[in-house]
VOLO-559301 format. One record per residue: x, y, z of N, C-alpha, C in turn. Coordinates in steps of 0.1 Angstrom, whole numbers, plus 5000, padded with zeros to 4 digits. Example, Ala and Ser with C-alpha at 12.3 -4.5 7.8 and 13.67 -1.06 7.14 Angstrom:
2
513249435078512349555078513249675078/512849785071513749895071512950005079/
***
This chain:
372
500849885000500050005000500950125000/500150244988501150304987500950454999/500050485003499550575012499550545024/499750655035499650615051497950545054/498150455060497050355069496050465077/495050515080494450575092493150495093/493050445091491550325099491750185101/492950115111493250035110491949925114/491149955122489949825123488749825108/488649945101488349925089489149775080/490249845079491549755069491049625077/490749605091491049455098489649405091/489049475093487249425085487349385074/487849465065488549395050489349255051/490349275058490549115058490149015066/489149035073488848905080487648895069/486748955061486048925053486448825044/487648825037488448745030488548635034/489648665049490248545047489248455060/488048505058486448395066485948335055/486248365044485448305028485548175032/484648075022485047935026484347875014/484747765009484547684998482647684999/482247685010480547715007480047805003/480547895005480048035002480048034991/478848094984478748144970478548284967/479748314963480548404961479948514943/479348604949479048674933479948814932/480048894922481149034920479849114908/479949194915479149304909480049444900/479949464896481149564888480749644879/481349734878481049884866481549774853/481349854840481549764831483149844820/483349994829484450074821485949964822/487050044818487949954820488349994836/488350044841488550034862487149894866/486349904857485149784864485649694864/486149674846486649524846488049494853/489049574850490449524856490049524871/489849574879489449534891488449424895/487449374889486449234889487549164885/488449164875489649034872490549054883/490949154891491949144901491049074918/489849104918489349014928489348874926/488948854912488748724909490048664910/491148694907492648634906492848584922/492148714930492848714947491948594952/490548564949489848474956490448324946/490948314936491348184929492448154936/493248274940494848164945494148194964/493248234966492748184982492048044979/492347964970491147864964489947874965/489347984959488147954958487648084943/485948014943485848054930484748174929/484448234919483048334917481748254911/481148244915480048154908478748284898/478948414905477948464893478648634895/478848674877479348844879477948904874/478048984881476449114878477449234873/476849244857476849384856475349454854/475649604856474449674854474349754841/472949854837472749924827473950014827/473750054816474950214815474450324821/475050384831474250464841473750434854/473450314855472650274864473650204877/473650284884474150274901474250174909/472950154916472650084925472349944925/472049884931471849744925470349714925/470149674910468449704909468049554912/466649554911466049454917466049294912/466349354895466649264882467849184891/468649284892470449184899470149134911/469149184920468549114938467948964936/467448994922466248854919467548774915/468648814909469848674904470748634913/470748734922471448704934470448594949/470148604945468848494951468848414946/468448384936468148244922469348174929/470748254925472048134926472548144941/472048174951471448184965473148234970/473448294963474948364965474748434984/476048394987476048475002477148545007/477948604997478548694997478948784983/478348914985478448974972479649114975/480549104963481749204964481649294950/481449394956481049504943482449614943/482949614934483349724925483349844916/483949954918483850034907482050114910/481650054917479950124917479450204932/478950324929478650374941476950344948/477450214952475650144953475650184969/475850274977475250324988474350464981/474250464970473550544965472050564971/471850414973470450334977470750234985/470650294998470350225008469350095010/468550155005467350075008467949895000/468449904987468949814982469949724986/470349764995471849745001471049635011/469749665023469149625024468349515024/468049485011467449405000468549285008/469849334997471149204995471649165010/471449235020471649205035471349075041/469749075036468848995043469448835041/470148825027470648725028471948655023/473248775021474048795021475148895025/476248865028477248955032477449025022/478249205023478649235013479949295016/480849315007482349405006482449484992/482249654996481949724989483749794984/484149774974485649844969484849974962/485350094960484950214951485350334960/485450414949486650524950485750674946/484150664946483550784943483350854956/482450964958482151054966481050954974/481450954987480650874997479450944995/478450884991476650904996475550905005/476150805011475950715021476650645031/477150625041477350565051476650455053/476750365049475750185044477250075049/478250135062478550025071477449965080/477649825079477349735091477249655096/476949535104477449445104477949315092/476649375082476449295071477549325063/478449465061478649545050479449605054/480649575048481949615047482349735037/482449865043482549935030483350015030/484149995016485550045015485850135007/485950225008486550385003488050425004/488850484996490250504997489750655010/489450715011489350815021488450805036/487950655036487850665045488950545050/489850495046491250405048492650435049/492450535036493850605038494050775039/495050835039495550945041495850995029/494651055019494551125008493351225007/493951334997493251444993492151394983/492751284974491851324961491951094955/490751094964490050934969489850884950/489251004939488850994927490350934919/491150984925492650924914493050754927/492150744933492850584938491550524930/491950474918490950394910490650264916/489150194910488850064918490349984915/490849994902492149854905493049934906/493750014909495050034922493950004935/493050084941492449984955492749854954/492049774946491849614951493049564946/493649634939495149564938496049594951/496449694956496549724969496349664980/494749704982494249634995494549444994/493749404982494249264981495349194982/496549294976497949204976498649224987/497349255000498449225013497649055024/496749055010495748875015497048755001/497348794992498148704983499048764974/499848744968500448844959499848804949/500048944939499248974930500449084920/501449104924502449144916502049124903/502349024895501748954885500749014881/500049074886498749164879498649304877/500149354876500349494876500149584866/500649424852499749484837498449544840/497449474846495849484847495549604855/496149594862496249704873496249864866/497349854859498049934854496750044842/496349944834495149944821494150044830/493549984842492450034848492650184855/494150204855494450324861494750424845/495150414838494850474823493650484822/492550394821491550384818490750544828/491050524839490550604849491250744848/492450764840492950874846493550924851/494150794861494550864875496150824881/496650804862498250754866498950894870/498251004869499651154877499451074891/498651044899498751004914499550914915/500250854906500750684908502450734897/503050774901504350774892504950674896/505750644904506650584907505650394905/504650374906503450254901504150254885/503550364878503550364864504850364858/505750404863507550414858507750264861/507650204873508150034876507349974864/505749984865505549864857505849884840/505850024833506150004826507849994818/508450004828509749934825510149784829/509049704840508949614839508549534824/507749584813507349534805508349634791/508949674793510249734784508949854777/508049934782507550004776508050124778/507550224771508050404767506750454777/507150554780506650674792505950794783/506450794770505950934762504750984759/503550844759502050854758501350744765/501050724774500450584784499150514775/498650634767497650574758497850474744/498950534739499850494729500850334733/500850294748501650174753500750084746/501749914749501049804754499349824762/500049864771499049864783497649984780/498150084775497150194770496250144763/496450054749495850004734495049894745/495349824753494149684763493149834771/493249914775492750004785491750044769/491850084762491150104747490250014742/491049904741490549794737489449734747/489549754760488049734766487149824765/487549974765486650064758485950064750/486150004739485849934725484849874732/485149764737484249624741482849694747/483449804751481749834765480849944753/481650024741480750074733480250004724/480449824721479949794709478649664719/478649764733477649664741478149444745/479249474745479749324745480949334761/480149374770480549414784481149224791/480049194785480148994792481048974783/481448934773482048874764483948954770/483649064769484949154773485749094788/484349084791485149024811485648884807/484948804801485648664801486648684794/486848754782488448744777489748774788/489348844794489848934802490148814814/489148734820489548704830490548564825/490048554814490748374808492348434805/493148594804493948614798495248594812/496048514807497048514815498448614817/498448694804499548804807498848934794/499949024791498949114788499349124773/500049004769500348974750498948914748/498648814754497648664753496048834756/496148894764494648984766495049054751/495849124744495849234736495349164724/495648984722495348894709494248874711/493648844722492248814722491448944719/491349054726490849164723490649264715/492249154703492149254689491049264680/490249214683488549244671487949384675/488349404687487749554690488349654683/489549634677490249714667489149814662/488449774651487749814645486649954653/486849924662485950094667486650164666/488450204666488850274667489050384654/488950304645488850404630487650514632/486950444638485750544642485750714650/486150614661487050714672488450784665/489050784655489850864652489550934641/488250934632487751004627487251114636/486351104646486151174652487151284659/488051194663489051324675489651424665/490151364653490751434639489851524635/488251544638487251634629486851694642/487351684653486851744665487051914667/487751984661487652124657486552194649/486552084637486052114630484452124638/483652034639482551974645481952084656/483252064667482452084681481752244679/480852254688480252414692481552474703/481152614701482452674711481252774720/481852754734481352884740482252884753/481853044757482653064771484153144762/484253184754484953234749486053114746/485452994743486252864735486752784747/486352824758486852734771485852614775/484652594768483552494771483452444753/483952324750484052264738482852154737/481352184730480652054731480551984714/480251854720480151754704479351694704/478051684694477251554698478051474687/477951304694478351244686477351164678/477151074663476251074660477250884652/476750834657478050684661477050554661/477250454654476550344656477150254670/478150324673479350294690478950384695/479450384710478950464721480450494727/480950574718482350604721482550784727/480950834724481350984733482450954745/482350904756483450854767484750894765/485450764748486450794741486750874737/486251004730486351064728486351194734/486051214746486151324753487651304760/488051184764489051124775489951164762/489751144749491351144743491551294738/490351384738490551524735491151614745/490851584759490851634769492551604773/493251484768494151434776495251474764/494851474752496051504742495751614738/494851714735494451804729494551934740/493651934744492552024750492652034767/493851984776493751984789493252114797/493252234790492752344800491552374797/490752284789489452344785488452224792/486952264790486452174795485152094779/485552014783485451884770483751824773/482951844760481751784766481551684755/481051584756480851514741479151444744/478351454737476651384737476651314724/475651214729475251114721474151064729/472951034717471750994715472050844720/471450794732471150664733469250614737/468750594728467550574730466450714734/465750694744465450814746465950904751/467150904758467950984761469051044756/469851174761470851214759471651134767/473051154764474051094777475151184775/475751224782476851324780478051284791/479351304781480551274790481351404790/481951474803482651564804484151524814/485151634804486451574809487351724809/487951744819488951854823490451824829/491051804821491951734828493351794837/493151924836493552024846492752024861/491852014860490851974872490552124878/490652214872489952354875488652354880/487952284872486452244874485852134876/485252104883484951974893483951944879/484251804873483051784864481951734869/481851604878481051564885479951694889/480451794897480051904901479252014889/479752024884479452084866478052014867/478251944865477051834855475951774867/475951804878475151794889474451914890/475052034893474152164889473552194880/474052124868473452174852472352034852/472251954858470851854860469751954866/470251984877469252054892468051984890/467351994889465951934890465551834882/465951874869465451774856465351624858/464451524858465151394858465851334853/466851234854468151204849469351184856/470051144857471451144866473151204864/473651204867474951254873475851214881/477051194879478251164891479751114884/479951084891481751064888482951134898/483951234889485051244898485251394891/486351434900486651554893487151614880/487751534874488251544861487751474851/486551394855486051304847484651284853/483451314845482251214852481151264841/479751184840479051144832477351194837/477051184825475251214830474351144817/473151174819471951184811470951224818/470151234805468551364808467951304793/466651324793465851294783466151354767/465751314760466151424753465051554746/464051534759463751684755463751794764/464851764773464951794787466451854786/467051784772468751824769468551944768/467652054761468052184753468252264767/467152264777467252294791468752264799/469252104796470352094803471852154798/471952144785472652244779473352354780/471452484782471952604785472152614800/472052514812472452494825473752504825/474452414812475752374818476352524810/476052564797477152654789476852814806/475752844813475852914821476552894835/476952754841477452674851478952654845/479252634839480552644832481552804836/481052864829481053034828481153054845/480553034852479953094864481353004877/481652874878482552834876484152854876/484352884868485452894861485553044863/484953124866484953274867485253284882/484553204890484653164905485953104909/486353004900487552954905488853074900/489153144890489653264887489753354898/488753414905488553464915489553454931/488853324933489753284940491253214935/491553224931493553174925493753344926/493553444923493653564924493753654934/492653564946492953644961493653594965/
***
């Protein structure tokens, strides 16, 4: 662990959860489906295989969708699972749910968003980088640096620092982790010059792919069957093919986007048979555009969905895109340099001129204060 300890009987609850598991237990993993969902569901699943024992069912959820709905309560019953370990998801969102999975299993919660909830208790082990260790900014300890961390002090897990590595790209959050990202990628003879452009960058991509062409199941089994990170990159090369997509886009992205705020708020609807808005905000924001703030939309059904990325972190995106909802129905959340929404789409033109005014307002505010 790379941070000071400050909740030692927390950390002790984390591992006696583990290491109480037992060959009866039926064991399910609940998980986001981005690349931090999946490399961290394969980094639990590795820690509970070499404790000998196995997962009998993974839950993923909708795109958007939080908490653990009642669809995933009714499968977690069926396969009479009695210990559920979720990642990557901020399911104290709903308490009430939490609840639900109580009554007849244990749970151990990994995730690295903005606490909602307070949903410890006997039942429910719940684990947050800020409420465990001694950090400012809980959003750059992604789910797999956590479970790779917290776990590799129940088994080593060295060996999974490729995977490790993908889900912290994936997330964003390798400025918090140098001396992580300098070892492993000289462990694997790779170059430092673009983390996106590595080995390890093109798998963190290449699952991105997988979750915009809706093949989130298919992506985790490759993933979990992959033994090192040559054998994941061969298996996951058919995802190739989104990326011509996504580089048409970032290449026309001047061209395309709307400008406002005097060119400091960049938006794009994307119009994609892939759901690569995500992609495409994360790669404008991070090679392009880091002092601006990056919006990208796309039509999914009846909704808008909109991904925003800042990679200076001036402006809290999560924050942005929570104000510019305010009342509308729809949702919101994430982290500060990165986080996601939807709203109807006849509720967008409304959320729109929220955010191009909430932007402005903002950014004018944080100006202010750097100044005093």
């Amino acid at each position: 662990m790379e941070l000071p300890l400050t909740n030692q009987p927390l950390f002790h609850r984390f591992q006696e959860f583990f290491k109480t598991l037992s060959k009866n237990d039926k064991i399910a993993i609940y998980h986001d489906t981005d690349p931090d969902g999946i490399t961290s569901a394969k980094i639990i699943t590795a820690c509970l295989n070499r404790l000998n024992l196995n997962v009998k069912l993974y839950l993923q959820s909708q795109k958007g969708e939080i908490d653990i709905s009642n669809e995933n309560i009714a499968l977690i019953k069926k396969h009479h699972i009695t210990k559920l370990i979720t990642t990557d998801k901020a399911i104290e969102c709903s308490p009430e749910q939490i609840k639900k999975v109580e009554q007849f299993a244990n749970i151990c919660i990994f995730d690295h968003h903005v606490i909602e909830n307070d949903i410890s208790s006997t039942k429910t082990v719940f684990l947050k980088p800020q409420l465990l260790f001694q950090t400012n900014r809980p959003d750059q300890y992604c789910s797999a640096k956590f479970t790779y961390d917290l776990l590799n002090t129940l088994t080593p897990l060295d060996d999974l620092d490729w995977i490790c590595l993908a889900g912290v790209i994936g997330d964003m959050a390798f400025p918090a982790w140098p001396e992580f990202v300098h070892k492993t990628l000289k462990k694997y003879k790779l170059k430092n010059k673009d983390l996106f452009s590595t080995k390890i960058g093109l798998l963190t991509q290449l699952i991105s792919f997988a979750e915009s062409l809706d093949e989130q199941k298919k992506c985790l089994k490759i993933i979990l069957s992959s033994n090192n990170l040559t054998q994941a990159l061969s298996l996951m090369r058919p995802y190739m093919k989104v990326k011509l997509e996504l580089d048409n886009y970032t290449q026309k992205f001047d061209k395309h986007a709307e400008k406002y705020n005097q060119n400091n708020l960049l938006i794009l609807e994307v119009k994609s048979p892939y759901k690569i808005k995500s992609l495409i905000s994360s790669k404008i924001a991070h090679k392009k555009y880091p002092h601006k703030t990056i919006i990208t939309t796309q039509k999914i059904g009846q909704f808008m969905t909109i991904s925003a990325r800042r990679n200076d972190c001036k402006i809290s995106m999560n924050i942005l895109l929570k104000k510019s909802l305010g009342n509308l129905p729809g949702n919101a959340g994430g982290h500060i340099p990165a986080s996601g929404a939807s709203v109807s789409i006849k509720d967008y033109p409304e959320f729109k001129q929220n955010l191009i005014k909430n932007e402005l307002e903002m950014r004018t505010e944080k100006k202010s204060k750097t100044a005093s």
